[in-house]
N, C-alpha and C positions, 0 to 999 in steps of 0.2 A: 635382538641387538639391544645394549644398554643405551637409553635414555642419553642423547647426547646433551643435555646441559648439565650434566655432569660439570666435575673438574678433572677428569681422570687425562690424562696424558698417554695418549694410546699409543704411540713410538714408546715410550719406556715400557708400557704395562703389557703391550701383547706379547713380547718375549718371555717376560715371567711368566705370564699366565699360561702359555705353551709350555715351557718347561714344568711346570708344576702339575698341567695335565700326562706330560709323559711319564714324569716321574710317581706319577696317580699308576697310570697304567704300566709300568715297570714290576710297580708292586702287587700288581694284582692280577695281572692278564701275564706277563710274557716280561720276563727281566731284560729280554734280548730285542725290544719291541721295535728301535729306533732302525734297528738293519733290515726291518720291513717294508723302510717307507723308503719308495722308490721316485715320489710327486710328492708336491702338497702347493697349497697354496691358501695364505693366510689372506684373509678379509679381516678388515677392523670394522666397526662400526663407521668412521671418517670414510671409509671405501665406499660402502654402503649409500650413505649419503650422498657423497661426490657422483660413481657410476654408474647406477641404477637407473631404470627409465621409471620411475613406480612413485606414486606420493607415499612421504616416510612422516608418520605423525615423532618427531624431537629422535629421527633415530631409529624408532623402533620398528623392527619389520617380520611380519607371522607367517614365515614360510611361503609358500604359493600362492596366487591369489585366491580368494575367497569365493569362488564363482559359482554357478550351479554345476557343474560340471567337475569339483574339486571337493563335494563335501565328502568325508569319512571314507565311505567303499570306496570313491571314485578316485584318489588321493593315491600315489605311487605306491605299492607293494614297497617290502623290507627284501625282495630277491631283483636282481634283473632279469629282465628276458633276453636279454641279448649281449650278456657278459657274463658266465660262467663265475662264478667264487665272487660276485661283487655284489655289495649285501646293502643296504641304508636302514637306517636308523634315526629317528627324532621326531620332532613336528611338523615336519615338510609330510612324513610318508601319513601311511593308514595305522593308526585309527585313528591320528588327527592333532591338533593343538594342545596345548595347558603340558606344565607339568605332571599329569597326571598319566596322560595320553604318550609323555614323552617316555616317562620310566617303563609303562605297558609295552610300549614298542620295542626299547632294549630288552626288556624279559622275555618275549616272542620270538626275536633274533638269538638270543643266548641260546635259547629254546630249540629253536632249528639247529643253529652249529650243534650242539651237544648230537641233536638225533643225527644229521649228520655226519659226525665225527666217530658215531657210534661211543657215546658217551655217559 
């Protein structure tokens, strides 16, 4: 989550930002992407803040707690076990935090679809 002492005005800015993410993935995954989405639900950083039971240092917050039981292995798989075709991706899952960790885990994902999609 963005640092809330910001000045960003998240009522105007989360729409944009949504739309310029689909329109991200329009062009590069699937031109047809938006008749896939069946749910969604948007968080702002102001959500976060407000609903959360969890202390939030100005906003920001690092996926699941940091527990012994959450480092790296222990940390959700990118498949489910118990929903067929339902996949995750980011720093919530394995192998974990940072930017680094995050783009690893979309590469791994992509990685599986392709194999199988037979691709």
């Amino acid at each position: 989550m963005p640092n809330l002492q910001g000045s960003v005005d998240w009522d105007a800015a989360a729409p944009v930002v949504r739309e310029k993410l689909l329109q991200g993935l329009e062009r590069l995954v699937d031109p047809d992407i938006r008749r896939h989405i069946v749910w969604e639900r948007e968080y702002r950083p102001t959500d976060w803040a407000r609903d959360i039971n969890a202390p939030l240092w100005r906003g920001v917050w690092i996926a699941i707690a940091r527990l012994l039981s959450s480092p790296s292995y222990f940390r959700p798989h990118n498949v489910a076990r118990d929903i067929p075709g339902l996949y995750f991706v980011g720093q919530g899952t394995y192998p974990g935090i940072g930017m680094p960790m995050v783009l690893l885990s979309a590469r791994l994902l992509a990685e599986r679809l392709a194999k199988e999609q037979g691709l």
